[in-house]
C-alpha positions as CSV (number, residue, x, y, z in Angstrom):
1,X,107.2,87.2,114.2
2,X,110.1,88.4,116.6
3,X,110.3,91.3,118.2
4,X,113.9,93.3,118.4
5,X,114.1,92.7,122.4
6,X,113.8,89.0,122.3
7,X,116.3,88.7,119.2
8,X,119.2,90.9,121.0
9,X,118.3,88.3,123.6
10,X,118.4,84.9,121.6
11,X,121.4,86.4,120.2
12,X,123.4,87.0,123.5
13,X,122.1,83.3,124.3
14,X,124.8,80.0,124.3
15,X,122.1,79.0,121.2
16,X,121.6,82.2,118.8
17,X,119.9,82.1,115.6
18,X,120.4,82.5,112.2
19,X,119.9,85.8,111.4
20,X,119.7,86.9,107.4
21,X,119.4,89.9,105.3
22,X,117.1,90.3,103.1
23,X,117.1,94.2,101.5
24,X,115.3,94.7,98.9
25,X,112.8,97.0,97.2
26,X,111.5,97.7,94.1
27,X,113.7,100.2,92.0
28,X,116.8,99.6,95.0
29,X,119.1,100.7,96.0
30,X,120.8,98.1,95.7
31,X,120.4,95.7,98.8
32,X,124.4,94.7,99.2
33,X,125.5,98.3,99.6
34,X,122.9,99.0,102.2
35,X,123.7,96.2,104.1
36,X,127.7,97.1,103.7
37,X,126.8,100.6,105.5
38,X,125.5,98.5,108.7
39,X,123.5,95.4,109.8
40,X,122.5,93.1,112.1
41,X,125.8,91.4,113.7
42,X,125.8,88.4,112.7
43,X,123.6,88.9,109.9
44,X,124.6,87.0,106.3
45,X,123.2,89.1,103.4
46,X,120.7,87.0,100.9
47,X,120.5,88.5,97.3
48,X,116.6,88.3,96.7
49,X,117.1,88.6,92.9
50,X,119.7,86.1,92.1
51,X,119.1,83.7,95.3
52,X,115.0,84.0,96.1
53,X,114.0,84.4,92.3
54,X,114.7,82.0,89.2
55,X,114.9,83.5,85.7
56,X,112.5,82.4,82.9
57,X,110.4,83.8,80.5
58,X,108.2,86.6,81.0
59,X,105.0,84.5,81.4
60,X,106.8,83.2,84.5
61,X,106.8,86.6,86.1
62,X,109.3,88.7,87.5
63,X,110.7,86.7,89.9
64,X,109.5,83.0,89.9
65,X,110.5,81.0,92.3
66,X,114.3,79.2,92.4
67,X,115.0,76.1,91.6
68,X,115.0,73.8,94.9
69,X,118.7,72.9,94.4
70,X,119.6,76.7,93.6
71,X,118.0,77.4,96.6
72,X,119.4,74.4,98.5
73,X,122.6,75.7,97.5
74,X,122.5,79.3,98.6
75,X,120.7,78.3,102.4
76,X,124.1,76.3,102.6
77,X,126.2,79.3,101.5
78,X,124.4,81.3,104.3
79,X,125.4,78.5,107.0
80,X,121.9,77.0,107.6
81,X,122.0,73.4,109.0
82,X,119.4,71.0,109.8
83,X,117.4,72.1,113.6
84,X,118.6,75.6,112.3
85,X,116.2,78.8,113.9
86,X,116.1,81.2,111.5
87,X,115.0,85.2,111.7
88,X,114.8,87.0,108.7
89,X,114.3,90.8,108.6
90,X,115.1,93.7,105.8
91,X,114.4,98.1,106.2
92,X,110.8,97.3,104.5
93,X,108.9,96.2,107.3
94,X,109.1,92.8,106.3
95,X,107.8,93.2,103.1
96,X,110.9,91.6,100.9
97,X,112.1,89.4,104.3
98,X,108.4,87.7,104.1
99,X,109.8,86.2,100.8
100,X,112.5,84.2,102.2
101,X,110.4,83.6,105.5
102,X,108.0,81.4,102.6
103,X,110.5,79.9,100.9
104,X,112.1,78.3,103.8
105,X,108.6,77.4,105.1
106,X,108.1,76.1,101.8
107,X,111.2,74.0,102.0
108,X,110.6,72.1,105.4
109,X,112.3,74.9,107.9
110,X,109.6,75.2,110.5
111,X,111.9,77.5,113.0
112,X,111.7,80.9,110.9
113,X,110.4,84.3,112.0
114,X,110.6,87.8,110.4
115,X,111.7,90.4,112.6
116,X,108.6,93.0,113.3
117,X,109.1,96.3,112.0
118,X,112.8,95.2,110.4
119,X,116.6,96.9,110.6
120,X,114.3,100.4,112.1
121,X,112.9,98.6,115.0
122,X,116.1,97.1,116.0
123,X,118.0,100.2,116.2
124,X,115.2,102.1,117.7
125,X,115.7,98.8,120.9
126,X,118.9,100.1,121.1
127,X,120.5,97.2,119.1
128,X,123.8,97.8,117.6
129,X,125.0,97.4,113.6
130,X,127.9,95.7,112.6
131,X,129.9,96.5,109.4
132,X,131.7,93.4,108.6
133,X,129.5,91.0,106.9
134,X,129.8,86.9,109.0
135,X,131.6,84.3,107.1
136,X,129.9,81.4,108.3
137,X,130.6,77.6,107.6
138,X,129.2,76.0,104.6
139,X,126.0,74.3,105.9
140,X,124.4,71.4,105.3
141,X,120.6,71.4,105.2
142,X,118.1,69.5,103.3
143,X,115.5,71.3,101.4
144,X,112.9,70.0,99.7
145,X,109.8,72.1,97.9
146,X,106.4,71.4,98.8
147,X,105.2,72.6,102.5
148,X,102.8,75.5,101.5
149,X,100.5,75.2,98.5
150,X,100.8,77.5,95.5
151,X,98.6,78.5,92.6
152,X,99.1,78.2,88.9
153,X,97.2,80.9,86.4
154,X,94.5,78.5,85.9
155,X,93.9,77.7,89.6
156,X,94.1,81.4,90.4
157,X,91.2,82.4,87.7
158,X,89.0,79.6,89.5
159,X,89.8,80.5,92.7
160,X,87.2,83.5,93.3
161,X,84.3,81.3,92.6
162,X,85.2,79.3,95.9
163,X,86.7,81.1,97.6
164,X,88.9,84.5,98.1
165,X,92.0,85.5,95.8
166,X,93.6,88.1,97.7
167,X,95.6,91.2,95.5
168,X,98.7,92.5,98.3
169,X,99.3,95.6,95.8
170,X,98.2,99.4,96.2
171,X,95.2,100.2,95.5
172,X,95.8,102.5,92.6
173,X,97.5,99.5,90.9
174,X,94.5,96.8,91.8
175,X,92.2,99.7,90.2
176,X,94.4,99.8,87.4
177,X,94.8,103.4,87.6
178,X,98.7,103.0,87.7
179,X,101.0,100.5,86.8
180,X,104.8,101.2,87.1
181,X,106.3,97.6,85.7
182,X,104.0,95.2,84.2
183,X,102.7,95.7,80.8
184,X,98.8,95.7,81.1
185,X,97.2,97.7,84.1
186,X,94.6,96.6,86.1
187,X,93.8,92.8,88.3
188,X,92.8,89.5,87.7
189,X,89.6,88.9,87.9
190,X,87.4,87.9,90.5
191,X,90.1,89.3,93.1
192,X,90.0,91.6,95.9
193,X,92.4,94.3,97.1
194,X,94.2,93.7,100.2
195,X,96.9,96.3,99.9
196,X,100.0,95.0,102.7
197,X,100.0,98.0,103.9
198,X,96.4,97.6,106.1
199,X,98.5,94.8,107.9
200,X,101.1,97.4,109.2
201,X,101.3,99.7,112.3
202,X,102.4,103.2,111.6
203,X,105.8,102.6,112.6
204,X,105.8,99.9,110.4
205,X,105.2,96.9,113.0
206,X,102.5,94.2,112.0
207,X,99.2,94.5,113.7
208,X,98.1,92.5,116.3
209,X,96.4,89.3,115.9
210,X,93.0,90.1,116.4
211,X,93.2,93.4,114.2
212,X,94.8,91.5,111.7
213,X,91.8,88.8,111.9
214,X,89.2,91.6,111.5
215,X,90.7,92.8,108.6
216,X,90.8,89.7,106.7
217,X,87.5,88.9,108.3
218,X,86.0,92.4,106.5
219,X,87.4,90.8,103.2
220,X,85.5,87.7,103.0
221,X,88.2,85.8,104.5
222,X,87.5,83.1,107.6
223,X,88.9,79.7,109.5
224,X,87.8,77.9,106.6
225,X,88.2,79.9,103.5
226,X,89.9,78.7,100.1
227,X,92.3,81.6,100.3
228,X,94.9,82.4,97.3
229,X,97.5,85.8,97.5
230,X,99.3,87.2,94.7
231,X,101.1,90.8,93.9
232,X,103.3,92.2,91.5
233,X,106.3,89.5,91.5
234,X,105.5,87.4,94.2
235,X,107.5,89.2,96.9
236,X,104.9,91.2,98.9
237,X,102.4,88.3,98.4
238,X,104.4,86.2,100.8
239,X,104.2,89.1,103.4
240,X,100.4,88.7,103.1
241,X,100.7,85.2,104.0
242,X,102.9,86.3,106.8
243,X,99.9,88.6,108.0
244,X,97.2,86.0,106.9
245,X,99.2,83.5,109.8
246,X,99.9,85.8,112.2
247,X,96.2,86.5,112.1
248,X,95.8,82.8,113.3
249,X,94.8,81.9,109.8
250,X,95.6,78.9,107.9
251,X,98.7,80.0,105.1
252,X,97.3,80.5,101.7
253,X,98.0,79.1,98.7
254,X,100.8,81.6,96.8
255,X,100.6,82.3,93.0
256,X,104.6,83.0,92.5
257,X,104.2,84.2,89.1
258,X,101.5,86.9,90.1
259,X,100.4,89.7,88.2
260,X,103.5,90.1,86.4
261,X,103.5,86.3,84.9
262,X,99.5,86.7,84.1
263,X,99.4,90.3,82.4
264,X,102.5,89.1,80.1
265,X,99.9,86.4,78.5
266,X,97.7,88.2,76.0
267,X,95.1,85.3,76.8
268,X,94.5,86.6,80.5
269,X,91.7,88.7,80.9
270,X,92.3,91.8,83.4
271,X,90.2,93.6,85.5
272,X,89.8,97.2,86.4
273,X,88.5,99.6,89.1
274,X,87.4,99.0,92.0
């Protein structure tokens, strides 16, 4: 994480940062005009459908992963070079930013943090918003998938037997009393609800460390703990990663397809209540 004060400072620095875009939230609006009304200066804005998200069938889930070179391609659209540091943020404390945070983790960029508490911090430091979107220079990076470990279905069904598969949705959607998207209602099996909101602050920062540890702690998570997050689409499940390291915890294997890819498959069971 980064807080707004030492990114108004990096930024005023002879070395600044990257600094991306990434708003987004389930049923919009749309992230491009919110970012046209004002950003970060400096800022690039990153798409999360069409660049964070490939397209498949629905047994893939709402928004699988990108293929590497896609993603490859759109980093180098953005400007990223090799040695790049990167900060990510969105208006969502972090929530949708967490996505590209993993993926570039994912790809080999150590150097990337998410801004804590997102575009609302930063104005509330005082930080100013720009209106004209950068036009940076092509980059030139090298991306290659593989740096964090993922889950297929099948490893995700076996995963409560040894060890913890953590659900980052509400609760009233873990429960299956609600489901706004996805056809069937309800979890997978086995799982337990760790809604993203218990990792957030009231104003929308992530907790501290220790808090954070606690909380995992009370959910059967530890040090050494097999430890697998999923969510609707994939998005929010990479924010509980996020929390899971900035608890000091080991990163978690992802299931990108989560509950969206498993309810579309008739031969998945699912779970309700509590």
């Amino acid at each position: 994480m980064i807080d707004a004060a030492e990114l108004a400072g990096l930024l005023a620095s002879t070395a600044p940062p990257r600094v991306l875009d990434v708003r987004w939230k389930l049923g919009g609006p749309p992230g491009a005009e919110e970012f046209a009304k004002g950003h970060i200066p400096s800022a690039v804005y990153v798409d999360l459908d069409t660049e964070l998200a490939g397209h498949g069938e629905p047994t893939d889930g709402r928004h699988p992963l990108p293929d590497e070179a896609d993603f490859q391609a759109a980093a180098r659209r953005w400007g990223l070079r090799s040695g790049d540091a990167v900060v990510v943020y969105d208006a969502v404390s972090g929530t949708s930013a967490a996505r590209l945070w993993w993926l570039l983790r994912h790809a080999g960029v150590s150097d990337v943090r998410v801004l804590d508490g997102g575009l609302e911090a930063w104005v509330a430091a005082g930080g100013r918003l720009g209106a004209q979107g950068a036009r940076p220079e092509p980059g030139d990076i090298r991306l290659r998938f593989g740096a964090l470990p993922t889950l297929d279905a099948d490893a995700a069904a076996a995963l409560p037997g040894r060890g913890v598969l953590l659900d980052a949705r509400a609760g009233e959607r873990f429960r299956g009393e609600v489901e706004p998207v996805d056809p069937r209602a309800g979890h997978i099996p086995g799982a337990v609800s760790a809604p993203t909101s218990a990792t957030l602050a009231p104003d929308g920062r992530m907790l501290a460390a220790p808090e954070l540890a606690a909380h995992f702690a009370a959910l059967g998570v530890g040090p050494d703990t097999a430890v697998g997050v999923y969510c609707g689409s994939g998005v929010t499940a990479a924010h509980a990663a996020l929390a899971l390291e900035a608890a000091g915890l080991p990163v978690p294997a992802l299931y990108p397809g989560s509950f969206s890819a498993w309810s579309n498959d008739p031969s998945r069971p699912v779970a309700t209540g509590a």
